[in-house]
C-alpha positions as CSV (number, residue, x, y, z in Angstrom):
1,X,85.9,108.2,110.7
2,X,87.7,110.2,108.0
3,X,89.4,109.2,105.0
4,X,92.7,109.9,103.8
5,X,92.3,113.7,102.3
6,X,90.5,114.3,105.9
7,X,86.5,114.0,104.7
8,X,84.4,112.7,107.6
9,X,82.7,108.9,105.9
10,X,79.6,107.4,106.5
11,X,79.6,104.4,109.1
12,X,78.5,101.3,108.4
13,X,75.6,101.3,110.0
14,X,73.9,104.1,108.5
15,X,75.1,102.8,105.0
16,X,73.4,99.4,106.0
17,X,70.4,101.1,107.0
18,X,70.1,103.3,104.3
19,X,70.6,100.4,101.9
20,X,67.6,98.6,104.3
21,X,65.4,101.2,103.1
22,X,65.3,103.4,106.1
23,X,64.1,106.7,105.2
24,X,65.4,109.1,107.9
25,X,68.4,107.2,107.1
26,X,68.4,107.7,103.5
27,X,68.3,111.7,104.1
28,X,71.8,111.5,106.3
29,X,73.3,110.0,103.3
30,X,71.2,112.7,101.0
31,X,72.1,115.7,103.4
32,X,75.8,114.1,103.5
33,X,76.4,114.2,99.4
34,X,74.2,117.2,99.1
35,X,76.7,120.0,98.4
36,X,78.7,117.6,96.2
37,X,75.1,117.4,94.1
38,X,74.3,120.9,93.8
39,X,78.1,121.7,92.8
40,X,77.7,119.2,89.7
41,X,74.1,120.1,89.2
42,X,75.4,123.7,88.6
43,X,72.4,124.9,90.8
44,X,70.2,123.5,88.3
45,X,66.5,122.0,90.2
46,X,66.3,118.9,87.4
47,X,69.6,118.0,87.3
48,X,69.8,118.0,90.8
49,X,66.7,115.7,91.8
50,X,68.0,113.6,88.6
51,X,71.4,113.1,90.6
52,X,69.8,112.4,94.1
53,X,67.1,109.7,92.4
54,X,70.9,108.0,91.2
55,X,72.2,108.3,94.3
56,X,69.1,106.7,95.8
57,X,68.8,104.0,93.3
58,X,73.0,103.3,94.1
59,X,72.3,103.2,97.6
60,X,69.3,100.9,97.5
61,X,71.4,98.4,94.7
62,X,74.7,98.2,97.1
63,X,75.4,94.9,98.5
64,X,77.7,93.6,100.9
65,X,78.5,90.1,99.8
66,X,80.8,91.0,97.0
């Protein structure tokens, strides 16, 4: 599925198994957001892992029921 300025999304079901804890899963949604990462990390190595452990710590917060 692809948004409206044409980016492919995540489905549902790997967001809901990400947010499950699944591991492999976790690193589609990793690989997925990883260019985005290193373009606001500016290349840097600690600003980058500090921005995936966010995004990791997002993921595994989301819920559904709101």
């Amino acid at each position: 599925m692809k948004n409206s300025r044409g980016f492919s999304l995540l489905s549902v079901e790997v967001i809901e198994k990400a947010v499950a804890g699944d591991y492999d899963t976790m690193e589609v949604v990793l690989r997925r957001y990883s260019r985005y990462i290193k373009r606001l990390s500016n290349s840097d190595v600690d600003t980058e892992e500090r921005l995936r452990a966010k995004l990791i710590g997002a993921v595994m917060k989301f819920r559904f029921d709101r």
